[in-house]
C-alpha positions in Angstrom: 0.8 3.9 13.5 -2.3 5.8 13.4 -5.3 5.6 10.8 -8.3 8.0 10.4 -11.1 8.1 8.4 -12.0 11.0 6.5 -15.1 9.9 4.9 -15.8 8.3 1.4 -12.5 6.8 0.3 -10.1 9.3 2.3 -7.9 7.7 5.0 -4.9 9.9 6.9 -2.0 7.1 7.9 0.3 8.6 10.1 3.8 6.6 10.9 6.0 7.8 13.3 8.4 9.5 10.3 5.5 10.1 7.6 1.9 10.9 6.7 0.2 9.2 4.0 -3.0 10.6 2.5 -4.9 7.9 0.7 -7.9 8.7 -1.4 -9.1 11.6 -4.1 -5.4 12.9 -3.4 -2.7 10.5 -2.6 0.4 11.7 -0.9 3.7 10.7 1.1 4.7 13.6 3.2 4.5 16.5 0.9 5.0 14.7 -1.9 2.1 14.2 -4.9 1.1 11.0 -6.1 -0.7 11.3 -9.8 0.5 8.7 -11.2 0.8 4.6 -10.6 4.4 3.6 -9.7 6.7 3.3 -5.9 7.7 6.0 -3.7 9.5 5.8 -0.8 10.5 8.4 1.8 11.1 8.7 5.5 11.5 4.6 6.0 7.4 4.6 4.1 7.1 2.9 1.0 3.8 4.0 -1.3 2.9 1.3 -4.5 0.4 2.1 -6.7 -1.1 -0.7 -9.4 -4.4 -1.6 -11.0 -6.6 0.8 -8.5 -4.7 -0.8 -5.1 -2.8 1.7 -2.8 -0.1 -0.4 -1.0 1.6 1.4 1.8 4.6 -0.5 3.9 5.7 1.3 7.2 6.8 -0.1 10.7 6.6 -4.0 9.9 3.0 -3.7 8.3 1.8 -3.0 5.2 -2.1 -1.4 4.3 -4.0 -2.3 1.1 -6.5 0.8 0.4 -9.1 -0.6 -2.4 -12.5 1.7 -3.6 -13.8 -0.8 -6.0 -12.8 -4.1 -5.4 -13.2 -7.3 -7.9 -12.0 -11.2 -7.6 -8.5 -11.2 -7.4 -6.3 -13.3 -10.2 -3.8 -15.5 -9.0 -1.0 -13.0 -9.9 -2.8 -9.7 -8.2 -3.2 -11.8 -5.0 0.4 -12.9 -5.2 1.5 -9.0 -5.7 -0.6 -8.2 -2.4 0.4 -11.2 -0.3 1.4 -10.4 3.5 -1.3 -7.6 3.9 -1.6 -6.5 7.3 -4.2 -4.3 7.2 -7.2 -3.8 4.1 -9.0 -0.5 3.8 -11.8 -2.1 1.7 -14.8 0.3 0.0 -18.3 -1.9 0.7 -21.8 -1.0 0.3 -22.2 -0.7 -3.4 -22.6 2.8 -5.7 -18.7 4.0 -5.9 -17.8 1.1 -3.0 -17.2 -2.8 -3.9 -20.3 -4.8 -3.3 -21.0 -6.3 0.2 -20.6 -9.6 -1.5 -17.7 -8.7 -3.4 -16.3 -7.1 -0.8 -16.1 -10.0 1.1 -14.8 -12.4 -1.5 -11.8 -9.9 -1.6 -11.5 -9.6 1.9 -11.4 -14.0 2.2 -8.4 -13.8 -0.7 -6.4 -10.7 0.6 -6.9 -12.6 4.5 -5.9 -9.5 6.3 -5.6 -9.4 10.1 -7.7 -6.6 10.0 -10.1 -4.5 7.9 -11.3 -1.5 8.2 -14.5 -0.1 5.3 -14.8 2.9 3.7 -18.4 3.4 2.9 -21.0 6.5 2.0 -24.3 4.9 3.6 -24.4 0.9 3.0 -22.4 -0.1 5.8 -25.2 -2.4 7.5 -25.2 -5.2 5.4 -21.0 -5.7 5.3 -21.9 -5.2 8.9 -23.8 -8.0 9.2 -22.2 -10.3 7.0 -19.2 -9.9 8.9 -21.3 -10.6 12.4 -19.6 -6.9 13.8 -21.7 -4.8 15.8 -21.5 -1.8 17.9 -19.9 1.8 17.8 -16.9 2.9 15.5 -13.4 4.2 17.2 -12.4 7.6 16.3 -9.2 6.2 14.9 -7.1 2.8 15.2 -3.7 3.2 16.7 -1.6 -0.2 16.0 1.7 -1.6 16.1 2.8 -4.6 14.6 2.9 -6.7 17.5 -0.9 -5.6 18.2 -2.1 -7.5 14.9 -4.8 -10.4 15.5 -2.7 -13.2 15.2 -5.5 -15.7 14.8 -8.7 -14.2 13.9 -9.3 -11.4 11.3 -10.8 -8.1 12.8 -12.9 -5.8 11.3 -12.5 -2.0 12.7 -15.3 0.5 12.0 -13.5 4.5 11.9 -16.3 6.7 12.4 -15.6 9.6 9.5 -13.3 12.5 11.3 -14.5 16.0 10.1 
């Protein structure tokens, strides 16, 4: 599986029968998604619920959240197993960095990747991650962080 950013909330997730496109548009393949319900084609599943983008492919599945808030027993229940969080952070239109986190400690993902517009410093640093971003994250399901959670910065593709 491959995942690019494409800035703001827009992330490309390419399996090896499908492409999702998460964000202002949402798709499966060629297919539309307008409204909240599942879709499923090419061995990819799509759920949409309550603002959270769930897609299942090869093993893993990939939570996609703009706006995130404390999760209720039942939402967390819902979302359980989630390989992967594509979390917004940095305030405005994104979650807030201390949100954000909270979310992140419920969800426990093995890894998480932010969307952000400008306020990716403090996340950042609350998170103790440093360095460049990766172009993209290629990642099987046998490649997840077993142990500790990762957080993966996607520089935004153009």
């Amino acid at each position: 599986m491959i995942i690019n950013y494409n800035g703001t909330e827009n992330f490309t997730i390419k399996s090896k029968n499908k492409t999702v496109k998460i964000g202002q548009e949402i798709s499966l393949g060629d297919l539309k998604i307008t409204t909240p319900g599942e879709y499923e084609s090419g061995g990819v599943q799509v759920e949409m619920i309550d603002g959270i983008i769930e897609v299942l492919s090869e093993k893993m599945s990939i939570a996609w959240i703009k706006k995130g808030k404390f999760l209720k027993d039942e939402e967390i229940e819902r979302i359980n197993g989630i390989s992967i969080l594509l979390i917004g952070v940095g305030g405005g239109n994104f979650t807030e960095t201390k949100i954000a986190i909270d979310v992140i400690n419920q969800i426990e993902p093995s890894i998480v990747i932010p969307m952000y517009e400008q306020n990716l410093d403090s996340f950042l640093k609350e998170e103790g991650v440093s360095g460049p971003g990766q172009d993209q994250l290629k990642i099987t399901f046998n490649e997840l962080p077993q142990e500790e959670r990762k957080v993966v910065i996607l520089n935004p593709s153009t």
